[in-house]
C-alpha positions as CSV (number, residue, x, y, z in Angstrom):
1,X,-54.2,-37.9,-33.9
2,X,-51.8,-39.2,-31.7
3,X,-51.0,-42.7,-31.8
4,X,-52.9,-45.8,-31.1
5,X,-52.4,-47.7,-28.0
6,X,-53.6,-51.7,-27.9
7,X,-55.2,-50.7,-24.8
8,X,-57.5,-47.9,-26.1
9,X,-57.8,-48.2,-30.0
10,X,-58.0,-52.1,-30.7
11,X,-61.2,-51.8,-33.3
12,X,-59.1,-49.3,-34.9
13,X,-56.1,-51.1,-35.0
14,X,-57.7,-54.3,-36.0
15,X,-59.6,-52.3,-38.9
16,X,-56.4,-51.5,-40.0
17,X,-54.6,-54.6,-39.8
18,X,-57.5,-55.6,-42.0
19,X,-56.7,-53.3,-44.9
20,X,-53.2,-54.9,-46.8
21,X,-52.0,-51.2,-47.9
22,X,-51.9,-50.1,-44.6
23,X,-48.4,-49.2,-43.5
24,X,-47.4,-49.3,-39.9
25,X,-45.1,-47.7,-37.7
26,X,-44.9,-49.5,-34.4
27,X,-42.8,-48.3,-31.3
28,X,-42.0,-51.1,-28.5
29,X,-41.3,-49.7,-25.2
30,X,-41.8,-50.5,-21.8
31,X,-43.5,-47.4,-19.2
32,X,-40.4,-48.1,-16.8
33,X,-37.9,-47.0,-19.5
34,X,-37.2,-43.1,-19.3
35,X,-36.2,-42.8,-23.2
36,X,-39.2,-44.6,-23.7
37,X,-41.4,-42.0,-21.4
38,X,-39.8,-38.9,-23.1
39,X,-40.0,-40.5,-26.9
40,X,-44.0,-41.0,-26.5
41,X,-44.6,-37.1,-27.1
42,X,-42.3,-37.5,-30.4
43,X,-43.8,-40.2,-31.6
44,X,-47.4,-38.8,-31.3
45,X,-46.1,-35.8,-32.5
46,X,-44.7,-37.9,-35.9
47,X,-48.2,-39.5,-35.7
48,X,-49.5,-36.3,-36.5
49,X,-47.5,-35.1,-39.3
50,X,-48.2,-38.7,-41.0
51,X,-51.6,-39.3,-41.5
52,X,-51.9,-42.0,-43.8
53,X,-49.7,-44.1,-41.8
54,X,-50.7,-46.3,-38.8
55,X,-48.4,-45.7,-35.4
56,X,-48.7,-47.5,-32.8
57,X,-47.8,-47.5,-29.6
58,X,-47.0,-51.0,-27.7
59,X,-46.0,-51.7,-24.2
60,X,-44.0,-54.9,-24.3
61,X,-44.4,-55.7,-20.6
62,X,-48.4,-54.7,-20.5
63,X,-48.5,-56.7,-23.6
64,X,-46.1,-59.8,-23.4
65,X,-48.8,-62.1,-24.2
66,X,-49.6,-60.8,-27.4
67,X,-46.5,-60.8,-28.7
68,X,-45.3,-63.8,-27.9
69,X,-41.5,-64.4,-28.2
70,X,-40.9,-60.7,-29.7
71,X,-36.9,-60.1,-29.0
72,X,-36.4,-56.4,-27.6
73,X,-33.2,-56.0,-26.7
74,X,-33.2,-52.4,-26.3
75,X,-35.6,-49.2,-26.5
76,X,-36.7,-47.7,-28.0
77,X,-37.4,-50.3,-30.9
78,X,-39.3,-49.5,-34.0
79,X,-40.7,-52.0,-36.6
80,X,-42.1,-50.5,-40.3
81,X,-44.0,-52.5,-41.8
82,X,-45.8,-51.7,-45.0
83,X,-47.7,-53.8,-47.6
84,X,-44.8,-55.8,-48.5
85,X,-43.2,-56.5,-45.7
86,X,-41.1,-55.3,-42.4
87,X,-38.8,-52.8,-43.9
88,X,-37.5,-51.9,-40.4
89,X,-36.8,-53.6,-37.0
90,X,-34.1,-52.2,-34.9
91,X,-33.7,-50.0,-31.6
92,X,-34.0,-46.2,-32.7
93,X,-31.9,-43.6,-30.9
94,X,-35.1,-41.2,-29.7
95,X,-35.1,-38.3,-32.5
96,X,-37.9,-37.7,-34.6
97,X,-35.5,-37.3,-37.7
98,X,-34.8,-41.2,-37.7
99,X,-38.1,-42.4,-38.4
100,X,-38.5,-39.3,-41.0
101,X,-35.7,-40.6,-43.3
102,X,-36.7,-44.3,-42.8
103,X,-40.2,-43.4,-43.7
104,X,-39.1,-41.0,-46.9
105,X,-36.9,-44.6,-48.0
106,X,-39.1,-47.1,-47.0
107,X,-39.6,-47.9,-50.7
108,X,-36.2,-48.4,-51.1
109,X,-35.5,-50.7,-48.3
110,X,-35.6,-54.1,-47.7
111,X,-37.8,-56.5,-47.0
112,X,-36.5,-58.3,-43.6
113,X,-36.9,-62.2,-44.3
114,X,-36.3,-62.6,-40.7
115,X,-38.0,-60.2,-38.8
116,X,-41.8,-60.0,-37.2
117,X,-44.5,-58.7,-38.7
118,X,-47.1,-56.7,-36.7
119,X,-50.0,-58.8,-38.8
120,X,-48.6,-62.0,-37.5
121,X,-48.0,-60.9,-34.0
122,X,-51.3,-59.5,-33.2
123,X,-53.9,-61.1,-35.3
């Protein structure tokens, strides 16, 4: 499955904001950002090959309202979050290999004290 939009798949995404296991991997983009445009089929592709994960796609602009204050400073920008915590927040450069070895360390890294959490920003 390719992944979820806020626009097409909010009972999904909400049933899994529900569930406190689920891990998420959210991209931030914007549609007038060509990196952006050309990481989408990557990131749907990733979707694919992680099942048990949750990715979602957000467009900041479409969505400013929602996130409220969310800093982007560049794209594209991932955030990881898993039961524990954001384990990743940072702008990506677009290959699928990056989010591969975040997701095979996520155990090992951090939590981030000081970034957003997808739970707090769209619940």
């Amino acid at each position: 499955m390719p992944a979820l939009t806020l626009e097409d798949d909010e009972l999904i995404i909400a049933t899994q904001l529900a569930k406190p296991d689920t891990t998420f991997v959210i991209c931030l983009c914007a549609q007038w950002c060509s990196a952006c445009r050309e990481y989408r089929q990557v990131f749907d592709t990733l979707a694919q090959h992680y099942p048990d994960l949750c990715f979602i796609w957000i467009d900041i602009e479409t969505h400013a309202d929602r996130l409220n204050d969310l800093e982007v400073e560049d794209f594209p920008t991932m955030l990881i979050e898993d039961a524990v915590g954001t384990r990743f927040f940072g702008t990506v450069l677009p290959h699928p290999q990056i989010i591969q070895q975040l997701l095979a360390h996520l155990p090992m890294l951090p939590v981030l004290t000081d970034a957003p959490t997808l739970r707090t920003l769209l619940d």
